[in-house]
Backbone as CSV, one residue per row, in Angstrom:
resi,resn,N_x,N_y,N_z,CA_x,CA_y,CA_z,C_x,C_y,C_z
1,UNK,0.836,-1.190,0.000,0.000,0.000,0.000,0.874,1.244,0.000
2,UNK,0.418,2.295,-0.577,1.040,3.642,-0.733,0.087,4.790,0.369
3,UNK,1.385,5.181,1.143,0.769,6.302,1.875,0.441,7.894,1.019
4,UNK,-0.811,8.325,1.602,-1.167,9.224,0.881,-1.040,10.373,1.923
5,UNK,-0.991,12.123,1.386,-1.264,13.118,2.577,-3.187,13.481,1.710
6,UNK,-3.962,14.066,2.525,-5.382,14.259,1.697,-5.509,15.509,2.567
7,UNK,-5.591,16.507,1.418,-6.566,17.192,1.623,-7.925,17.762,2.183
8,UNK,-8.224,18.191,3.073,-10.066,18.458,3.339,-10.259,19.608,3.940
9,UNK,-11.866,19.595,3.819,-11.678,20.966,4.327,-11.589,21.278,5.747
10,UNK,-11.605,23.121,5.541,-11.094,23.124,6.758,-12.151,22.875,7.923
11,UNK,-11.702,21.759,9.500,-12.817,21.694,10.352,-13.373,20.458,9.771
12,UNK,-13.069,19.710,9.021,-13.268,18.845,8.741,-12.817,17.238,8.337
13,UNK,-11.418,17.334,9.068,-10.343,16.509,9.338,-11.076,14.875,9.716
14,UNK,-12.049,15.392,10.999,-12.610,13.855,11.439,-13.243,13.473,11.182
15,UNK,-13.996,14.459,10.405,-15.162,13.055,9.512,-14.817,12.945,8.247
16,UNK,-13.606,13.481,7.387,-12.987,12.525,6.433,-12.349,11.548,7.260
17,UNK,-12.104,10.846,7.954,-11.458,10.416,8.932,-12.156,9.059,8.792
18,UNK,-13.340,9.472,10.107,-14.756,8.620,9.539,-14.861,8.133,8.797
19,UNK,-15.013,8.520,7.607,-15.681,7.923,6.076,-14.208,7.032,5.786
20,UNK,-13.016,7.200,6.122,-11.765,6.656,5.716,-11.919,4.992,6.893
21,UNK,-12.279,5.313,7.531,-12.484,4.069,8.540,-13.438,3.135,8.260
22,UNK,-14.984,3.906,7.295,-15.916,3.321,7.021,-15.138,2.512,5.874
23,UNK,-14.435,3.070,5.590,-14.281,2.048,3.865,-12.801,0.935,4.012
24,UNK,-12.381,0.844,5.533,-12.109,-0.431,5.977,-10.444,0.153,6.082
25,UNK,-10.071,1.315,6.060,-8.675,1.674,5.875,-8.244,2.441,7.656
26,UNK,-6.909,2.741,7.678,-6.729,3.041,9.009,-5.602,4.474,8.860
27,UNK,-6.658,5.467,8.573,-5.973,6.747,8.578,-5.796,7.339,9.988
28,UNK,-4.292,8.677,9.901,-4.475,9.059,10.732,-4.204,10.967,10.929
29,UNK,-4.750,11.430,12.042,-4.959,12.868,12.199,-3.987,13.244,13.021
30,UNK,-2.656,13.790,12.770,-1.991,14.298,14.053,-2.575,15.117,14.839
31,UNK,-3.017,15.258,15.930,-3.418,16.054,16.733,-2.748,16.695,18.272
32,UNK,-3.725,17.359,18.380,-2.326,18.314,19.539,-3.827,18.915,20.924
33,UNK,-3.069,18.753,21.479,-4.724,18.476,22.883,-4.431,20.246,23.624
34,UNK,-5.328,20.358,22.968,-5.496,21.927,23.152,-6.676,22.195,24.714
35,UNK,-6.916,23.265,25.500,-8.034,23.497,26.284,-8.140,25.260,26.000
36,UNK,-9.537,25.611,26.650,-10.351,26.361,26.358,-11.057,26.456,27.712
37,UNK,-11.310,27.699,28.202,-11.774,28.827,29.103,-13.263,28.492,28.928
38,UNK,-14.184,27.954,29.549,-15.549,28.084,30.062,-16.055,28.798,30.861
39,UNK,-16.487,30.373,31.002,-17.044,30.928,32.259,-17.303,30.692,32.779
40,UNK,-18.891,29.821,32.360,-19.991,29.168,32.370,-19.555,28.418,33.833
41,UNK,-18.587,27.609,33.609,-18.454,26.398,34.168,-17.170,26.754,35.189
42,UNK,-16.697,27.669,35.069,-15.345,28.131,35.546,-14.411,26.950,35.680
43,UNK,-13.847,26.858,34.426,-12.896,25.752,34.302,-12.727,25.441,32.950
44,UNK,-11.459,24.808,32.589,-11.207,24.716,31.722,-11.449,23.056,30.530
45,UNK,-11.542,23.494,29.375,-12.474,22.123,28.678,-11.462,22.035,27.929
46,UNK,-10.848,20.463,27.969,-9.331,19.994,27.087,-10.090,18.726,26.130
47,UNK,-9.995,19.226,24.662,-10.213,18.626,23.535,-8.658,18.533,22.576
48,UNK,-9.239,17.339,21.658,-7.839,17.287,20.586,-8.560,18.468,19.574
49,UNK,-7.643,18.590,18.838,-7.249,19.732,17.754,-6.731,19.488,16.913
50,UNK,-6.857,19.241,15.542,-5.983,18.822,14.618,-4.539,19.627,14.461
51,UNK,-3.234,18.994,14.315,-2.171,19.789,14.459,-1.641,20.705,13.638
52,UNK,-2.261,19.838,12.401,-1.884,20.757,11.372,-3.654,20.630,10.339
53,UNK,-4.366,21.956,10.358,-5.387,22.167,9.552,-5.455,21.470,8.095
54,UNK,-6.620,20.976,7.980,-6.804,20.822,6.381,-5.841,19.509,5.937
55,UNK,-5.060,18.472,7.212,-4.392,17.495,6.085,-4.581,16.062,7.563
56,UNK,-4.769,15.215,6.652,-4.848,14.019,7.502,-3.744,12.534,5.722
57,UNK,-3.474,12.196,6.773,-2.704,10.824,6.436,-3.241,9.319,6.252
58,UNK,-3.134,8.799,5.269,-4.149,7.209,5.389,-2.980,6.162,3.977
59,UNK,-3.270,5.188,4.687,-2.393,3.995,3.743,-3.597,3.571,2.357
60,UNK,-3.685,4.040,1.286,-4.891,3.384,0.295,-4.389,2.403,-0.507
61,UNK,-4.854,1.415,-0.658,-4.930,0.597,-1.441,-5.062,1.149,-3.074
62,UNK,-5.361,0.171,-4.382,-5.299,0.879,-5.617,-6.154,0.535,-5.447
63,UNK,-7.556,-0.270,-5.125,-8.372,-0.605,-5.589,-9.426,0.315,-4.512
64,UNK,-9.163,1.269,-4.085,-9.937,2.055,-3.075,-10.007,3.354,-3.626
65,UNK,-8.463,3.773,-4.306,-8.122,5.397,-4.195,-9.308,5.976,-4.839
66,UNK,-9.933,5.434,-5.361,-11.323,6.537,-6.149,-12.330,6.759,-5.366
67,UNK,-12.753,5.816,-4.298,-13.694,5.842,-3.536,-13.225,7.056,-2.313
68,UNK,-12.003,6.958,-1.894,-11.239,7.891,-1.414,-11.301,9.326,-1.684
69,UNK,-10.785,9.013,-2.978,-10.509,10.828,-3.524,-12.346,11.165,-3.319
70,UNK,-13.264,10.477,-3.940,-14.688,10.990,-4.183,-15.216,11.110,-3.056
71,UNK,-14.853,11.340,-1.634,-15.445,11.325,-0.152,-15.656,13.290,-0.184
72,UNK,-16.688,13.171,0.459,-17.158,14.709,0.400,-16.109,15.523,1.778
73,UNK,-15.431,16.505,0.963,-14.761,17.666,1.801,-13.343,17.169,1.698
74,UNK,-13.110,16.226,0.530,-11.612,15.859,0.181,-11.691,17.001,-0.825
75,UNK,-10.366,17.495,-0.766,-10.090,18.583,-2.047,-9.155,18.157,-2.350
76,UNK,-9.116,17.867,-4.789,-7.990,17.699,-4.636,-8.109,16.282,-4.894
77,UNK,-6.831,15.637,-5.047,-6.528,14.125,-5.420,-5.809,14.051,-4.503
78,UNK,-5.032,13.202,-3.451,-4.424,12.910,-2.519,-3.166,12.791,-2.926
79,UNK,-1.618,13.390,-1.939,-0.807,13.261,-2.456,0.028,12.227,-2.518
80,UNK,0.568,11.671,-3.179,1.494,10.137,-3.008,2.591,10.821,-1.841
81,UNK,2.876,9.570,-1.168,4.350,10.293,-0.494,5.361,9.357,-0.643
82,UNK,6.433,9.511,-0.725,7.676,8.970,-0.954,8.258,7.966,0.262
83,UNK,9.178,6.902,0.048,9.670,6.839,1.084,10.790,7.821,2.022
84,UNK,11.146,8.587,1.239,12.084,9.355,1.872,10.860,10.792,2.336
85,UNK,9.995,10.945,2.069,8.849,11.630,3.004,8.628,11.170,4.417
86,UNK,8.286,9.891,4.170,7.671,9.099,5.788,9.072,9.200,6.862
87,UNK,10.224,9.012,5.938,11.509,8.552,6.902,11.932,10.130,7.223
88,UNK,11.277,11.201,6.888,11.386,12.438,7.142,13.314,13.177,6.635
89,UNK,13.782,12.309,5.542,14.865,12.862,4.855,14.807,13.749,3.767
């Protein structure tokens, strides 16, 4: 399998995510665990956050990538990545 980077929009990282899980594959979202100020509640509310906007990571198969690219809030064709991408050289 070839790792892909994909595109989506923005705020919309986890449910391309979703739909990438529905179709039997195991993508993933770097994320970064951010918190946030509640008056309301006086205290603070700690959620993940995608780390970097607009891009999530998934291993596709050839016999998938169309079903892939055609998932709503993918922009774009997904990019191939290299091995010297993943090994970060």
């Amino acid at each position: 399998m070839t790792t892909y980077a994909i595109n989506t929009t923005r705020g919309k990282e986890f449910e391309v995510r979703d739909e990438l899980i529905a179709l039997g594959l195991k993508p993933w979202v770097p994320t970064a665990l951010v918190s946030t100020y509640a008056k309301e509640k006086r205290e603070y509310i700690w959620y993940d956050r995608p780390y970097v906007s607009k891009l999530l990571f998934s291993e596709i198969p050839d016999s998938l990538f169309l079903k892939a690219k055609d998932i709503k809030h993918v922009i774009g064709n997904p990019l191939k990545l290299s091995d010297r991408d993943m090994q970060g050289t």
